[in-house]
KEKE-658765 format. One record per residue (C-alpha): residue number from 1; x, y, z. Coordinates in steps of 0.5 Angstrom, whole numbers, plus 500, padded with zeros to 3 digits. Layout:
// KEKE-658765
<site k="NUM" X="X" Y="Y" Z="Z"/>
...
END
This chain:
// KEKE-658765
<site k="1" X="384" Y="278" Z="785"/>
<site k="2" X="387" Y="279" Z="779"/>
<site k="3" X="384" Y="277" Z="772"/>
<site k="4" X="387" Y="275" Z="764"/>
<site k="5" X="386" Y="282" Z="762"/>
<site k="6" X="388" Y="286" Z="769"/>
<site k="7" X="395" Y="281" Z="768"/>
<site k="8" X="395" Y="283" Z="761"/>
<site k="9" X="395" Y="290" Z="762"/>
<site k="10" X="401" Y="290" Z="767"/>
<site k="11" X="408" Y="292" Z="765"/>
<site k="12" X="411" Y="285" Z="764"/>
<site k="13" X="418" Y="288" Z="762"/>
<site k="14" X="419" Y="290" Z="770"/>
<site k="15" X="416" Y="283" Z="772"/>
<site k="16" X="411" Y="285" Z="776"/>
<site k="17" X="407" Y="280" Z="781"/>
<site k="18" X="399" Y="277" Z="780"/>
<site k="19" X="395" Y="273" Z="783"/>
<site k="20" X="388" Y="271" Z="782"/>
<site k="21" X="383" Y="264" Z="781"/>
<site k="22" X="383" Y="262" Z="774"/>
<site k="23" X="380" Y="255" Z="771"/>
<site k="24" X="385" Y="251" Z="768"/>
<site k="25" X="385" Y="249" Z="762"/>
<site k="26" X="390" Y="245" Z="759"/>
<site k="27" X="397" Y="243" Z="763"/>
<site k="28" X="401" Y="238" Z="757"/>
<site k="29" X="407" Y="234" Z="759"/>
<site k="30" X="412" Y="236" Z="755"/>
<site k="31" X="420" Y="235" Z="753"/>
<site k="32" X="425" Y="241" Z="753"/>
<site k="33" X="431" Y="241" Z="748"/>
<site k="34" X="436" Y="239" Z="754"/>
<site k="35" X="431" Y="233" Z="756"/>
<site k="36" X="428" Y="236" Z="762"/>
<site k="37" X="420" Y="235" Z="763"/>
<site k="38" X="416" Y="241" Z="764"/>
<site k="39" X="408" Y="243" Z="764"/>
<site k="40" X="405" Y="248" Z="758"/>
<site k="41" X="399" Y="251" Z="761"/>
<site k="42" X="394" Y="254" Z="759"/>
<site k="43" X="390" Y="258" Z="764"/>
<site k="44" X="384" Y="263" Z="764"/>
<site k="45" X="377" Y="266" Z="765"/>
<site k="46" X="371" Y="269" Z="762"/>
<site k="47" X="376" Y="275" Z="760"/>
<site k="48" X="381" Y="271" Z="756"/>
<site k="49" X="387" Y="266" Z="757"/>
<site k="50" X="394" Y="266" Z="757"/>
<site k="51" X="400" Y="261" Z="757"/>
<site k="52" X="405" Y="260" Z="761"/>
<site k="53" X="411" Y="254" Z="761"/>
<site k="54" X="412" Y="250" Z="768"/>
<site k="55" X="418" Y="246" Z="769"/>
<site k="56" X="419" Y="240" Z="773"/>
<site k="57" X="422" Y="240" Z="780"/>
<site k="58" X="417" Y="245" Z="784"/>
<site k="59" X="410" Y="244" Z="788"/>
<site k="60" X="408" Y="249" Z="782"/>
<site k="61" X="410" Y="243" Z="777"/>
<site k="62" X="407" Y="238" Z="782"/>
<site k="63" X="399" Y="241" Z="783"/>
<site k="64" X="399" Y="243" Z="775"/>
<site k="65" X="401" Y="236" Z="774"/>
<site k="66" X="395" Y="233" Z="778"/>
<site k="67" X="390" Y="237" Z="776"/>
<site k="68" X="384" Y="235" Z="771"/>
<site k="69" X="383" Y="241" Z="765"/>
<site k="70" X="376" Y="245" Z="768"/>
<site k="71" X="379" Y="245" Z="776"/>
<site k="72" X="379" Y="252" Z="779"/>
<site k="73" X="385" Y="254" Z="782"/>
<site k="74" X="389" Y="260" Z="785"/>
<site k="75" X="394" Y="261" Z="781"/>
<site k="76" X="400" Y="267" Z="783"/>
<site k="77" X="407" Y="269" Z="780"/>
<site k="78" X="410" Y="275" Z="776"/>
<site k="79" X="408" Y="278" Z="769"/>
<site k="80" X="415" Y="277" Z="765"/>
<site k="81" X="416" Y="277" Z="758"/>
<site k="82" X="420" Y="271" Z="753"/>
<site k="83" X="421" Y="273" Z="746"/>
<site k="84" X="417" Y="280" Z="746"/>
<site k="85" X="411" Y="275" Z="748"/>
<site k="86" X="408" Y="275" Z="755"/>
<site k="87" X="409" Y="269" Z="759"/>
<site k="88" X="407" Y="269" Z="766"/>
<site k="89" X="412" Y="264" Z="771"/>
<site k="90" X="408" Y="261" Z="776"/>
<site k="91" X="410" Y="261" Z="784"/>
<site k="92" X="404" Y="258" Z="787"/>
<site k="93" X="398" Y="254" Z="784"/>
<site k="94" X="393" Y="251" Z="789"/>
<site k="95" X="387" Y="246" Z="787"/>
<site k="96" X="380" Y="250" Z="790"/>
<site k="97" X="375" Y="245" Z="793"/>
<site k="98" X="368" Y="246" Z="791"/>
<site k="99" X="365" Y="251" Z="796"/>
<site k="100" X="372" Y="255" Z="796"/>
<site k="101" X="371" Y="256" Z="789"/>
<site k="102" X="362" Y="258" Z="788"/>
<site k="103" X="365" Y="266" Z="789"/>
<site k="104" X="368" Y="265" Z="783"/>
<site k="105" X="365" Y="262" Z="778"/>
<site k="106" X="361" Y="269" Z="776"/>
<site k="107" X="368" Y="270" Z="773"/>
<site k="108" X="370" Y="264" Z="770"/>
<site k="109" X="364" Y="262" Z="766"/>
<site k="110" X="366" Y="265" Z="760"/>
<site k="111" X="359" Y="265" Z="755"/>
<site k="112" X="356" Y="270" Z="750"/>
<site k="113" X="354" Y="277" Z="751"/>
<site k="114" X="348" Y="277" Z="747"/>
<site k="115" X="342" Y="275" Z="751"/>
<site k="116" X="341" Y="268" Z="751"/>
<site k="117" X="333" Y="269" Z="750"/>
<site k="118" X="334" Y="273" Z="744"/>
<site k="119" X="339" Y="269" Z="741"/>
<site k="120" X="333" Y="263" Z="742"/>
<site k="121" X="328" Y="267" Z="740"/>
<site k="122" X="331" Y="268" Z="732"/>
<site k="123" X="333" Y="261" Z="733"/>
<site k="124" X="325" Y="258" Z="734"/>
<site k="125" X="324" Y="263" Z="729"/>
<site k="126" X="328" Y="261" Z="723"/>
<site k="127" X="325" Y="255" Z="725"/>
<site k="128" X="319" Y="256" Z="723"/>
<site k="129" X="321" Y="259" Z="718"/>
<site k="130" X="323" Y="254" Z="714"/>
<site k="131" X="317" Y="253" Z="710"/>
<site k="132" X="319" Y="247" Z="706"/>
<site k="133" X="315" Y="242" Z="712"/>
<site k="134" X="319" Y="236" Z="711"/>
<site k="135" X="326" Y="240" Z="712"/>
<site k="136" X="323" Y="244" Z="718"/>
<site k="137" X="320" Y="236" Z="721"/>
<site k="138" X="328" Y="234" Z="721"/>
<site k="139" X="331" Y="241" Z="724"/>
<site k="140" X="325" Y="241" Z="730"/>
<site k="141" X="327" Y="233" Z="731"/>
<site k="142" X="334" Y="234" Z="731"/>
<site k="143" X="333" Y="239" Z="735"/>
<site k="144" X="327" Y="236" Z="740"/>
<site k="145" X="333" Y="231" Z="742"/>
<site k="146" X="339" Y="235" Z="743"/>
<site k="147" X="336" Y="243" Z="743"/>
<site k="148" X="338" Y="243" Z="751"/>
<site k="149" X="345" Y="241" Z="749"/>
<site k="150" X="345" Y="245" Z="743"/>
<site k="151" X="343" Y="253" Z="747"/>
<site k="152" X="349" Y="251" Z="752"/>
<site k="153" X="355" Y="249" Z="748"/>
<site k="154" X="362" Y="251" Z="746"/>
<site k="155" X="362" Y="253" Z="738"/>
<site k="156" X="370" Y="251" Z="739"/>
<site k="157" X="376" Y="250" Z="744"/>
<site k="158" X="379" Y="255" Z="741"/>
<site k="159" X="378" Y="258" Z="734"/>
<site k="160" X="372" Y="262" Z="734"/>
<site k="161" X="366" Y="263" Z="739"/>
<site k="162" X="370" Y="258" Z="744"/>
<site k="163" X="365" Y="259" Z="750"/>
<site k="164" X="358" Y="257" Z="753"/>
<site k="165" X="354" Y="258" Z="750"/>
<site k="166" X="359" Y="259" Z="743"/>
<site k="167" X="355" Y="254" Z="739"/>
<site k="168" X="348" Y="258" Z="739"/>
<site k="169" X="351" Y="265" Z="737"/>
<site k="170" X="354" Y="263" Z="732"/>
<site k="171" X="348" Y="259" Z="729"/>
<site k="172" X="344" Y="265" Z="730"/>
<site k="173" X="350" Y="269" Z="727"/>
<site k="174" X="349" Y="266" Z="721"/>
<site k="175" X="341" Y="265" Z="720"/>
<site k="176" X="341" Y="273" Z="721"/>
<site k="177" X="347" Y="274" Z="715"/>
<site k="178" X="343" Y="269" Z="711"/>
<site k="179" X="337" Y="272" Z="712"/>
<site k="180" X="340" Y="279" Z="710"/>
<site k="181" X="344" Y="276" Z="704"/>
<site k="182" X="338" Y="270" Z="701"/>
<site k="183" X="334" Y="275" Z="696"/>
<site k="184" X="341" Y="277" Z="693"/>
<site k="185" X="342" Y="270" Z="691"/>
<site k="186" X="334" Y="268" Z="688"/>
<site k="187" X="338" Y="261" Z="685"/>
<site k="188" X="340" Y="259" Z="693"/>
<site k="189" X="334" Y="255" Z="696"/>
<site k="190" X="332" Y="259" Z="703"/>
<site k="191" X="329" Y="253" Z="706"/>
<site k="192" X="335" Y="248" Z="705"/>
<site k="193" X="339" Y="253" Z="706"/>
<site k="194" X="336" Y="255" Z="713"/>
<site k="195" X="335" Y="248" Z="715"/>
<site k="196" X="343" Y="247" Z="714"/>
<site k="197" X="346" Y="253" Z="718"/>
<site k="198" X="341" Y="251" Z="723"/>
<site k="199" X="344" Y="243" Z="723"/>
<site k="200" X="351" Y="245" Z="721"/>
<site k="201" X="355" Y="245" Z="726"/>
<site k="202" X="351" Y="240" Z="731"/>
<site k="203" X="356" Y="235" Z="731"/>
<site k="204" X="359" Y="240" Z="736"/>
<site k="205" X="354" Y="238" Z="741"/>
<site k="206" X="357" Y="231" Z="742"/>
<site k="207" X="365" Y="233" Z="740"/>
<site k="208" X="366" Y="237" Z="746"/>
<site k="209" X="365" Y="235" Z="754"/>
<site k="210" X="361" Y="241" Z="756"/>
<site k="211" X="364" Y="244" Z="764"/>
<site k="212" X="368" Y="250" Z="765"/>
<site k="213" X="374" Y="247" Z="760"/>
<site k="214" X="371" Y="244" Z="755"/>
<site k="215" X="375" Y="239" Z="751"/>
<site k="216" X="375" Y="233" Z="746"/>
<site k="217" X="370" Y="227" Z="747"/>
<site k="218" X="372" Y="220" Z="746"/>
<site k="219" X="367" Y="221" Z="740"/>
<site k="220" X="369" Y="227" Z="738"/>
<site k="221" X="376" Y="225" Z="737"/>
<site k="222" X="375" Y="218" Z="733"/>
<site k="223" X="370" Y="222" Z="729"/>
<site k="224" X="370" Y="229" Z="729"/>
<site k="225" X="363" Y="234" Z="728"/>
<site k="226" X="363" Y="233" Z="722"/>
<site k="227" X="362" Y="226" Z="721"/>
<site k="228" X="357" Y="226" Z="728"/>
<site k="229" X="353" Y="232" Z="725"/>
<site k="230" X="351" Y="228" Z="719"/>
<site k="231" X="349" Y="221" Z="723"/>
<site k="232" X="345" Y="226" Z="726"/>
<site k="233" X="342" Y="229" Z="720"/>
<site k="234" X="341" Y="223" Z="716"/>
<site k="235" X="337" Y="220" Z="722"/>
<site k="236" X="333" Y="227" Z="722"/>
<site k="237" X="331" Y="227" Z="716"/>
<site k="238" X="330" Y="219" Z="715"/>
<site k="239" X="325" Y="221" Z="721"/>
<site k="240" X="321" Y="226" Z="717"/>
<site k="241" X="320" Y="222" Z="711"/>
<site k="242" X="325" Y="227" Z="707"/>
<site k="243" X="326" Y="224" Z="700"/>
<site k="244" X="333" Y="222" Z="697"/>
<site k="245" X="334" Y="228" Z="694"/>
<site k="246" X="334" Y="233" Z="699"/>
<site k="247" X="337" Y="228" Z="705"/>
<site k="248" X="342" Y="228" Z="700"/>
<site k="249" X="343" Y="236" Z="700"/>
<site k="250" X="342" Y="237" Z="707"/>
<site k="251" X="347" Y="232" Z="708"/>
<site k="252" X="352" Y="235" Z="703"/>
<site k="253" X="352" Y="242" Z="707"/>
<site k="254" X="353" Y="239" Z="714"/>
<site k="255" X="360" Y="235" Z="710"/>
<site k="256" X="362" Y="241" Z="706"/>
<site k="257" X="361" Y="246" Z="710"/>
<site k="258" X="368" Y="247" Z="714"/>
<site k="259" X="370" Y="250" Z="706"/>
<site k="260" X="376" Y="245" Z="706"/>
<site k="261" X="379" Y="239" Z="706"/>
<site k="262" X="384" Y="241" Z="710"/>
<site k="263" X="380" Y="245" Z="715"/>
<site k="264" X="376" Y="239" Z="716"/>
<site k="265" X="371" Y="238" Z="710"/>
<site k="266" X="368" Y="231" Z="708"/>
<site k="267" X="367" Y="234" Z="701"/>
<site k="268" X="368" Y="241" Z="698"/>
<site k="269" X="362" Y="245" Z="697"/>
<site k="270" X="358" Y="243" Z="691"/>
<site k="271" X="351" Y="245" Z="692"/>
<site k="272" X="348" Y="253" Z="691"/>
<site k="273" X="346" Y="252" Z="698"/>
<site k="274" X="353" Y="249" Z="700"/>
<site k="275" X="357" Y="254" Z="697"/>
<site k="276" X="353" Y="258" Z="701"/>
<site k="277" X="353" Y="256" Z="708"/>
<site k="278" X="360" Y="255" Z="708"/>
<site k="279" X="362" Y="262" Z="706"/>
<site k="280" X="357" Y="265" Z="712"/>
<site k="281" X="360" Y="260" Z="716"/>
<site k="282" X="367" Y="262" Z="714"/>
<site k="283" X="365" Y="270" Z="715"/>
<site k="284" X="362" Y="270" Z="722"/>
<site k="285" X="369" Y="265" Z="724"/>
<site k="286" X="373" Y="271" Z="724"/>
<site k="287" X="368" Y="276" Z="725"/>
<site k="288" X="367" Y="272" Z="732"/>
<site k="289" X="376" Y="272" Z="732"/>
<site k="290" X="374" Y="279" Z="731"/>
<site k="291" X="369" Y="281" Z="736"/>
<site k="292" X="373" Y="277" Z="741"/>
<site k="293" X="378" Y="281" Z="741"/>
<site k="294" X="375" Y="288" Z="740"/>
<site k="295" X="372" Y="285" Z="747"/>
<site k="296" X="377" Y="282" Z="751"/>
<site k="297" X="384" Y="287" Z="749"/>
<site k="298" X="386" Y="291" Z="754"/>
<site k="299" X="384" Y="298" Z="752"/>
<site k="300" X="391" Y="301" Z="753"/>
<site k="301" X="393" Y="297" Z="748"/>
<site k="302" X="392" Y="298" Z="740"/>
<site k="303" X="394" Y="291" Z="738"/>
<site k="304" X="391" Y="285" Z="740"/>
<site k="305" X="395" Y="279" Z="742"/>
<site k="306" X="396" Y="275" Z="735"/>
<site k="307" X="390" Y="271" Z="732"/>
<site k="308" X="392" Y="264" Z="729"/>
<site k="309" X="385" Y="264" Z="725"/>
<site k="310" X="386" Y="271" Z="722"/>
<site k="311" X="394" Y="269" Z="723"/>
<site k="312" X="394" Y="277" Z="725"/>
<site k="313" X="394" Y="282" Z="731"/>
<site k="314" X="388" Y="286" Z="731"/>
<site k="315" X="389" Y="294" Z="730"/>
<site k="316" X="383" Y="294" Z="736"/>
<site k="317" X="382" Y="301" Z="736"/>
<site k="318" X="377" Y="305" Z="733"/>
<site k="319" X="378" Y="309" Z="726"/>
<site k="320" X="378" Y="316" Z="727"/>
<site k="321" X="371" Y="317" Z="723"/>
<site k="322" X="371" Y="326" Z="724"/>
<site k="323" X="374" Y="331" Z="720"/>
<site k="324" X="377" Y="336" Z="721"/>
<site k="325" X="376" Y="343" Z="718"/>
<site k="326" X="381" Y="346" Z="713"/>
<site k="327" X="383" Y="351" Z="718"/>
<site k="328" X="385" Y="346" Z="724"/>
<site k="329" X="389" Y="341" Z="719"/>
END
């Protein structure tokens, strides 16, 4: 059995066959110039995904077309290449039941690499040392409700840290950069600033569905993370008795965070803190992009496949840090 990044590594160009079990997780109807219905699907495992076109009048097209996002499924076909681009062509999909499918789960999970406990050590650290106590209240209350959720779900569907246990990391990503960069700017308050990163992106809990293909919520598409995590905070911090002002402030970080408007933004950053948070945020985004594909790239490639978030292929080999001596150059 083959994974994303075995099938990645195959010479497309001589169409080589594949088969492997995958999670599926997406397979939208969609309309071909000439008016035939086919299937855009997306498929993967813990190593990655890919993407490939199914056109109408096949068993394949039938089984893609039933199956719910998160199914297991044995999937088999040729590595082909269309516009430079590699796009597998299925020949045979089958829907695994759960018991033919428990082998596998091993490698379809994908989640981080960090270890889970470590990553939940800094995070109760960080919380206590919040040390304004009405603001370490509200985060311990928030968390107390959704702390379960919170340590297990996806950060995204597809940008950065789209994996279980996605949200975590990057929280804990930005509490250590923070943490780092807090004393070089005296005029940012640490206990806001903490308590925001910490409660930034909690909305994401409700947002997403969790399960081996994570996907929108009926909340999550009327309302967005941005809007869920402030109903969140606010009631937080209405339970911690926080005065106005600082209610106000937290509220304003979780809103303006996403750094613009028309990334997501409620309201563009206009606190010392919310300045703050919204650039760490931005940076361990694309450091995630980044990682990921340092993880996930096959090594005899030295490009990454392209990544809409850095709208660029990653040069994923390392920099040649040894010099030579003036008689070998």
């Amino acid at each position: 059995m083959m994974t994303v990044q075995d099938i990645k590594a195959l010479q497309a160009e001589t169409n080589p066959p594949f088969s492997g079990v995958f999670v599926l997780k997406r397979a939208e109807r969609k309309t071909s110039r000439n008016g035939s219905p086919f299937l855009s699907v997306e498929f993967g495992d813990k190593y990655g995904s890919l993407h490939a076109n199914c056109f109408d009048g096949t068993s394949v097209f039938l089984t893609l077309d039933a199956a719910v996002p998160g199914a297991v499924m044995a999937l088999s076909g040729s590595a082909e290449l269309y516009n430079d681009r590699l796009s597998p062509r299925l020949s045979h999909a089958q829907v695994l039941d759960d018991t033919e499918a428990e082998p596998h789960l091993e490698h379809l999970i994908e989640g981080t690499p960090e270890a889970i406990e470590d990553l939940v050590d800094d995070l109760n650290k960080a919380i206590s040392d919040i040390s304004h106590s009405r603001l370490r209240e509200a985060v311990e209350l928030a968390m107390e409700e959704f702390g379960s959720l919170f340590q297990t779900s996806t950060a995204a569907l597809g940008m950065h840290h789209a994996y279980r246990n996605g949200l975590l990391e990057h929280t804990v990503h930005m509490v250590r950069n923070a943490q780092a960069l807090l004393p070089l700017y005296p005029q940012v308050d640490p206990s806001l600033t903490l308590s925001g990163i910490i409660l930034h992106d909690i909305g994401k809990i409700l947002e997403y569905s969790q399960g081996l293909a994570a996907g929108k919520t009926r909340a999550g598409l009327l309302q967005g993370h941005v809007v869920l995590g402030y109903r969140i905070v606010r009631k937080a911090a209405i339970k911690a008795r926080m005065n106005a002002d600082l209610t106000e402030r937290l509220e304003h970080i979780v809103l303006s965070h996403q750094g613009e408007l028309e990334w997501g933004a409620a309201a563009m950053a206009a606190t010392p803190e919310a300045v703050f948070v919204s650039m760490i945020d931005n940076l361990d985004a694309k450091m995630g992009m980044v990682q990921h594909a340092l993880r996930n790239t096959p090594d005899d490639q030295e490009f990454s496949d392209y990544i809409p978030g850095l709208k660029a292929k990653l040069l994923v080999t390392p920099p040649e840090l040894q010099e030579k001596d003036d008689a070998d150059a």
